[in-house]
Each structure stands twice: as C-alpha cells, then as structure tokens.
N, C-alpha and C positions, 0 to 999 in steps of 0.2 A: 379115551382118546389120548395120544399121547403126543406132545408137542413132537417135530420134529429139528434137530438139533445142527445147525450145519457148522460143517466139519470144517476146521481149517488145516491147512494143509500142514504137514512139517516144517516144509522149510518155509514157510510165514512164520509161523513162530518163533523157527530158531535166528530168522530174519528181526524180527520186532524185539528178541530179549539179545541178541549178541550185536547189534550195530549201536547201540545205547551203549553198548557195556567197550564195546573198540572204541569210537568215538571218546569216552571217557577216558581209554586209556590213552590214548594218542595223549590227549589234552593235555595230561596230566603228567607225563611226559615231557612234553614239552615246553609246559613251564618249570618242570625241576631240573631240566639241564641247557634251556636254554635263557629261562627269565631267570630264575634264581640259581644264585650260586652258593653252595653252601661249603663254609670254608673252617677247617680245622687249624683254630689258631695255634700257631708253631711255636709263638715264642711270648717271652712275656713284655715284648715294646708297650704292649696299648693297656697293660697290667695299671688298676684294679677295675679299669672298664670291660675288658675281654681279657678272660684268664687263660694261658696258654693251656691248651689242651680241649679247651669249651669249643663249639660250634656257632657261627654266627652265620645270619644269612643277609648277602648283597644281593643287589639288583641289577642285571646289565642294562635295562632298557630303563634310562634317565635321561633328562633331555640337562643338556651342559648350564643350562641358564637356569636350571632351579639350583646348581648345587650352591651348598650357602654355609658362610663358617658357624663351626662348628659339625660339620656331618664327618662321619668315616669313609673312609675309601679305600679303593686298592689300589694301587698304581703298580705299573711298570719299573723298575729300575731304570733311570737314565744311565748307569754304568754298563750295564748288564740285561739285554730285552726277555732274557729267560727269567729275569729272577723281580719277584714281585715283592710290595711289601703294604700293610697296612699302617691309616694314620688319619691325623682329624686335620682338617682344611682350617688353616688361619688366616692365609692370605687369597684378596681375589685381586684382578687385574687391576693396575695401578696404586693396592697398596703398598705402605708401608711397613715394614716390622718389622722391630727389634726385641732384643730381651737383655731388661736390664736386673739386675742381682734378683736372679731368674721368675721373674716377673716380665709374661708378654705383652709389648704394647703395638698395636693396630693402631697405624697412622697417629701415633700420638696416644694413644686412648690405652689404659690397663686392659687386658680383656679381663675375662671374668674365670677368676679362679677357679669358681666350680665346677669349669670347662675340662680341668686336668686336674678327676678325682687323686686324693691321694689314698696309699696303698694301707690298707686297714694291719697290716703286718708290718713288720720292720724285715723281713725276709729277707727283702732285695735290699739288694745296699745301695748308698743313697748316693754317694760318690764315686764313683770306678775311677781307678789310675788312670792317669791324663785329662781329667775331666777338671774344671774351678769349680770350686765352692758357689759362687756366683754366675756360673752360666752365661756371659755377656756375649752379646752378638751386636755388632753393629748395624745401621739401619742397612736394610735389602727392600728396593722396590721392585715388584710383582711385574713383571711384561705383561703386555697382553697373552691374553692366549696361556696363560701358565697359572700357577696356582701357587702358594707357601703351603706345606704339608710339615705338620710338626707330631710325634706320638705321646701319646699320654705319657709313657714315663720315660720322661728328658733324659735321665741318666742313661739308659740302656739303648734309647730305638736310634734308628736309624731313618733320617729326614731329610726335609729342605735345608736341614743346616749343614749337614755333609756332601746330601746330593745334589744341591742348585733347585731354583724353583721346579715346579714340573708341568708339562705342558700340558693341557687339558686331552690330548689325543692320549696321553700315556695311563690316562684314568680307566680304568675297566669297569669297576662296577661302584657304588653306593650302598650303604648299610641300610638294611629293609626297614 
C-alpha cells in the first residue's frame, strides 16, 4: 500500500519560495538607500577619525532631540545647498563656544580632548598658511534651532567657524 502523496501545484511553490525572497529584497533595499547612507569620505577634515577614502555609514532617520555633542553628521553647506560636508556637533541651542590657544570650551567648560583624536602621522601639516598657531575664536552663542559643527582636524576642515552655526534642518544624516 502506498501512501498517496499530494501534489502541490507550481506556482504554490514558486509562490511560497519567491515572495520571502522579494519581500527580503525590497527590505533590504530600502534600508540601504533610504535609512543608511553610505558615504565615501572625500577628504581628510575628520582625519584620524575617518580617513579620506574609508566608508562610513550615517543614518537618515534620527529624530533632532537625540542629537548630542560629540556625534558626526553631515550637513548641508549654508554657502552652497549642493555641496555637503561632514563634522562632530559641539554646540547645541543656546551654547556657548569658544577656542582658546586651540583648546574648545563649551559654555565655559574645556571639552574633552579625546573628542579630537590627534593624527597618529605628522602627514598633514599642522599649520596651513593663514591659519594661528593658537586657533582663537571668540565666544559664539548657538540660536536656537542651529547647532556649532566643528571637524576633527581644525587645521584643514571646514566648519562652524567659517560657515556660521548650522540650522538643524541642514543636518541630513547621523553617524551610525
């Protein structure tokens, strides 16, 4: 006697193994071009934390009230709306900051050093023409709604000390 075995159809099967496998891809998809963004760092501003030419990945979907100094981001150019740049969050609304003989102080407070590793090379130079020896900026307090953005390596990036604070809508994403 032989059991009798029933038959399932084709397109059940190719039903039950291909809607798992679309479904996955969709998914998967959609988190890598619309939650994460993976970014080929261009230059060496955020140098020896992110090495120009390495890949990091941000986050678009942050909610504005967790961001907290010390994180990375990407902002918009307030000069420029095409052109982007990354950089770590010093200031938040209603600080203050300054840098004094290049040492940053938060509302009065040193931050913490080990916030702007330094570069395990002597590669990059450490002074570029036009730039002090001491780095001094006078106190700048944060608007609302805006943030201080400064880059790891003060000699070379490009910031809140050339660009003005930066509004929080010009923030795109967060370092994962």
């Amino acid at each position: 006697m032989s059991k009798s075995k029933n038959k399932v159809p084709l397109k059940t099967k190719l039903i039950v193994i291909l809607l798992p496998m679309g479904i996955g891809l969709v998914s998967a998809m959609f988190v890598k071009y619309k939650v994460l963004l993976p970014v080929a760092i261009p230059n060496s501003y955020m140098e020896p934390s992110l090495k120009k030419g390495d890949t990091a990945y941000f986050n678009r979907f942050y909610r504005k009230s967790q961001l907290g100094i010390g994180d990375v981001v990407i902002a918009t150019s307030p000069l420029d709306p095409n052109s982007t740049f990354i950089a770590r969050i010093i200031g938040k609304p209603g600080d203050s900051i300054s840098i004094q003989k290049r040492m940053v102080f938060r509302n009065g407070t040193i931050l913490d050093p080990t916030m702007f590793p330094e570069p395990s090379t002597q590669s990059i130079a450490l002074i570029p023409a036009g730039k002090t020896e001491h780095d001094d900026m006078n106190p700048v307090t944060v608007p609302e709604k805006h943030f201080f953005l400064l880059a790891d390596n003060r000699e070379l990036g490009v910031d809140s000390r050339t660009l003005g604070t930066i509004q929080e809508s010009q923030i795109i994403a967060v370092m994962w």
